[in-house]
Structures are given as structure tokens and as C-alpha cells.
KOLLO-573342 format. One record per residue: residue number from 0; residue in one letter; x, y, z of N, C-alpha, C in turn. Coordinates in Angstrom, 3 decimals. Layout:
KOLLO-573342
R seq type    neast   nnorth      nup   caeast  canorth     caup    ceast   cnorth      cup
R NUM    a        X        Y        Z        X        Y        Z        X        Y        Z
...
***
This chain:
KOLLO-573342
R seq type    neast   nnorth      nup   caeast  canorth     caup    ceast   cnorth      cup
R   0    x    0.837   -1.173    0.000    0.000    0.000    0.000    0.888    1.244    0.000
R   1    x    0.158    2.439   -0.818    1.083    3.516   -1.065    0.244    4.764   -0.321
R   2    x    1.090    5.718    0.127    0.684    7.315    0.425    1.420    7.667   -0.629
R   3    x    0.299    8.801   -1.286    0.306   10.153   -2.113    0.706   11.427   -1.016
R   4    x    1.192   11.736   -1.014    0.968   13.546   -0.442    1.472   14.293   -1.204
R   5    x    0.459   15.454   -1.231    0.607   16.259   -2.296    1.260   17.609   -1.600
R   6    x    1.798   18.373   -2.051    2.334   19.360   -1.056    1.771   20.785   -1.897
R   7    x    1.227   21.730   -0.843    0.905   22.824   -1.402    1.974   24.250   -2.275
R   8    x    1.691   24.067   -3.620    2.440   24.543   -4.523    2.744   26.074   -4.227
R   9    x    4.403   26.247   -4.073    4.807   27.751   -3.634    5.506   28.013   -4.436
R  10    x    5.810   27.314   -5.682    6.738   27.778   -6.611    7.942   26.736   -6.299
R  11    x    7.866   25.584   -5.799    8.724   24.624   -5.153    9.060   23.549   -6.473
R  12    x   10.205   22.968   -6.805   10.248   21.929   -7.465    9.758   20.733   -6.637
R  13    x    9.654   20.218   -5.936    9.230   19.178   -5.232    7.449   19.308   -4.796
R  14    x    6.837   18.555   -5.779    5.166   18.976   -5.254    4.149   17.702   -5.165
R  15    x    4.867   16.196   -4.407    4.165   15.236   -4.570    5.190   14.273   -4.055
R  16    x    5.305   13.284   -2.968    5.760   11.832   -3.425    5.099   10.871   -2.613
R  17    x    5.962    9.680   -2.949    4.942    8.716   -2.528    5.559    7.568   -1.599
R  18    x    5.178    7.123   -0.724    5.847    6.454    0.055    5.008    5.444    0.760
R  19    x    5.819    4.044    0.839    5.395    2.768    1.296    4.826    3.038    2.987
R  20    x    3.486    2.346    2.810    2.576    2.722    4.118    3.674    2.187    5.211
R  21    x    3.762    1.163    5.548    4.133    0.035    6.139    5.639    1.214    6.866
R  22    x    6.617    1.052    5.734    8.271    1.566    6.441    8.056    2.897    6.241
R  23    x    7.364    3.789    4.918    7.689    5.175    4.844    8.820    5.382    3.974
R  24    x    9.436    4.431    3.434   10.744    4.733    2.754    9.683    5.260    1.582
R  25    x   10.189    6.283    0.905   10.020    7.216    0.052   10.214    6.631   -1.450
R  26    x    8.752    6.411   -2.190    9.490    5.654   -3.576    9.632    6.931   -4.612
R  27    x    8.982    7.527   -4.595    8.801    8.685   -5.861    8.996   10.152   -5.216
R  28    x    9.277   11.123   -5.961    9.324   12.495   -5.435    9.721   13.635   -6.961
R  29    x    8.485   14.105   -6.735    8.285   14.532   -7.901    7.798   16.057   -8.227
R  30    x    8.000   16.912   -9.172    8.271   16.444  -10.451    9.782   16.439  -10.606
R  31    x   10.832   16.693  -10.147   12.395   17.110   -9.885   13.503   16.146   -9.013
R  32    x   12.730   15.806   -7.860   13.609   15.090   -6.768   13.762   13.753   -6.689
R  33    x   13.355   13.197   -7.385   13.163   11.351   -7.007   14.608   10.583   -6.904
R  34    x   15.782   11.413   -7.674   16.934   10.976   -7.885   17.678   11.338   -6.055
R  35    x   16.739   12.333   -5.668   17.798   12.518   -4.363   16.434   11.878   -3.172
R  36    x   15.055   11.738   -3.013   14.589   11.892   -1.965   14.011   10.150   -1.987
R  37    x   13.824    9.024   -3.445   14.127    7.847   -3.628   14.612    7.700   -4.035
R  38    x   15.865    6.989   -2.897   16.888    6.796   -2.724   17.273    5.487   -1.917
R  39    x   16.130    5.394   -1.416   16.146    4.312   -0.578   16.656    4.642    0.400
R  40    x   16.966    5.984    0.654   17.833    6.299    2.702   16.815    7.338    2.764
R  41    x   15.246    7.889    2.242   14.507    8.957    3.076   13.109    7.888    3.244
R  42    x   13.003    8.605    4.364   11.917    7.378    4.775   10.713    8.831    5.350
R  43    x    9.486    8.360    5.457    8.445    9.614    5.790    8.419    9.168    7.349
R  44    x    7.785    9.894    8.138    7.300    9.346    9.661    5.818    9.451    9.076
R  45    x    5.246    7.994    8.483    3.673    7.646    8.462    3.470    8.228    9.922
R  46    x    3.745    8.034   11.433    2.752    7.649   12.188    2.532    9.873   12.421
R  47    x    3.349   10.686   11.799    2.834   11.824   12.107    1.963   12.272   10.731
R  48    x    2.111   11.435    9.819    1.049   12.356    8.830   -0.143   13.221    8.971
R  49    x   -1.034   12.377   10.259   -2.771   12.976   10.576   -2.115   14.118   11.801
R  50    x   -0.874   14.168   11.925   -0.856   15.234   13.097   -1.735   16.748   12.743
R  51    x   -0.226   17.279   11.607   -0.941   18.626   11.105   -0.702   18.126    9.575
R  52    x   -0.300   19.379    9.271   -0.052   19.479    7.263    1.332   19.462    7.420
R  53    x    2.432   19.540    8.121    3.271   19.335    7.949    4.443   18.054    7.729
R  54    x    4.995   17.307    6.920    5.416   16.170    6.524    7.233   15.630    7.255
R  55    x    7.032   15.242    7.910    8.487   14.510    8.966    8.962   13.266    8.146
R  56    x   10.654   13.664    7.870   10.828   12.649    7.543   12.128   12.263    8.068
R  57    x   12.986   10.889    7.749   14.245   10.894    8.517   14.920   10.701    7.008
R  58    x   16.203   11.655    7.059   17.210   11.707    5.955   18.324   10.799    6.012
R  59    x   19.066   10.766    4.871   20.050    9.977    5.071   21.244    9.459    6.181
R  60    x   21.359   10.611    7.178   22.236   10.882    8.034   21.846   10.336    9.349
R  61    x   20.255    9.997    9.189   19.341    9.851    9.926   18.447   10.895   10.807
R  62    x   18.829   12.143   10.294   18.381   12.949   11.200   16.867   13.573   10.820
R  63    x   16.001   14.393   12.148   14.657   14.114   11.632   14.404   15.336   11.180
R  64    x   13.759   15.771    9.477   13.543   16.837    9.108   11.964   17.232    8.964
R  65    x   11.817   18.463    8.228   10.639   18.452    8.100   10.433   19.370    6.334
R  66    x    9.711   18.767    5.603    9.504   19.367    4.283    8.918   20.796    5.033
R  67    x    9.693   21.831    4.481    9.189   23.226    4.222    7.893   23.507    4.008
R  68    x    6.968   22.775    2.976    5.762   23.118    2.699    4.181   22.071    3.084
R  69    x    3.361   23.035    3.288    2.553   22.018    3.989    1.500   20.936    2.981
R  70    x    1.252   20.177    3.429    0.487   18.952    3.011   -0.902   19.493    2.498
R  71    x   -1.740   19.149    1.126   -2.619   19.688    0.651   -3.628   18.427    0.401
R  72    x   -2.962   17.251   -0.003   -3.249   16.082   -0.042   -2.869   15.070    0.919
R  73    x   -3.701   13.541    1.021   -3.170   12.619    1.714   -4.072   11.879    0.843
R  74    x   -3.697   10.404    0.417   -4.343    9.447   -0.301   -3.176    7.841    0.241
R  75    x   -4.047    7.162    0.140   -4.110    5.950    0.177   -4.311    5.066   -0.637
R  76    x   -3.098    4.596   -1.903   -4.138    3.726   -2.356   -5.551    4.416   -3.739
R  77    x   -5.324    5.266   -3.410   -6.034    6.369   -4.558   -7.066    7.196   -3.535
R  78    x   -7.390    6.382   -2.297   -8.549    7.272   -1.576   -8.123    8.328   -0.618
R  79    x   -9.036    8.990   -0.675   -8.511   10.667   -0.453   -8.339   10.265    1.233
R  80    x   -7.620   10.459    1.706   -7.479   10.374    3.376   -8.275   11.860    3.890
R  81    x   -7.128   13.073    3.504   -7.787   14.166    4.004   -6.940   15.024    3.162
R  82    x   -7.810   16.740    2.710   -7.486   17.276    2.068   -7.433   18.728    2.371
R  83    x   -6.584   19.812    2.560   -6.582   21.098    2.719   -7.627   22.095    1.745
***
């Protein structure tokens, strides 16, 4: 099973990826980043997605970041979880 999150567009190259429910490792990142963010070392924190709009993830180094822009989408699988 996959998460969509869509991220609210600020003029950002990065406006979407997608990541395995289960670990969070990050498969797609798009339309620009997929070469640096699947990679197989960024993983999302699933268990904060329903917190706010903001998206946690752990980077290569392991350390815990947070995408700059907030969450507009959440899908599951194609079904809309929740939407800004």
C-alpha cells in the first residue's frame, strides 16, 4: 500500500511523493527530486502524517527533518485520506 501527499504549490520543485505505508521509505518524489529523496535512505514518519499538514521525515544521516511546505493532499491507495 502507497501514500500520495501532495504538497501545497509555492513555486517549489518538489510537489508530490509517494511512500510505502508500512516503512515510509520514500518511492517517488516529484516532479524534480526522485533521484535525491528515492533513494532508498529517506523514509516519511507515516505515524505523524494525521498530526498537522506538515510532513516529517528521517534523511540519510538519519536525522529528523521536516519538508518546508505544507500537506494539501493525503491518499491511500487512490482514496482521499484528508485534504486542505
Amino acid at each position: 500500500m502507497t501514500y500520495e501527499i501532495k504538497f501545497e504549490d509555492q513555486g517549489q520543485d518538489l510537489l508530490r511523493i509517494t511512500c510505502d505505508e508500512a516503512t515510509g521509505e520514500i518511492k517517488s518524489a516529484g516532479p524534480y527530486h526522485n533521484d535525491h529523496y528515492a533513494d532508498g535512505q529517506h523514509f516519511v514518519d507515516v505515524g505523524q502524517l494525521t498530526d498537522n499538514r506538515m510532513v516529517w521525515y528521517i534523511g540519510r544521516d538519519g536525522s529528523k527533518q521536516c519538508f518546508k511546505w505544507p500537506m494539501v493532499k493525503l491518499s491511500l491507495n487512490g482514496e482521499t485520506l484528508a485534504a486542505a
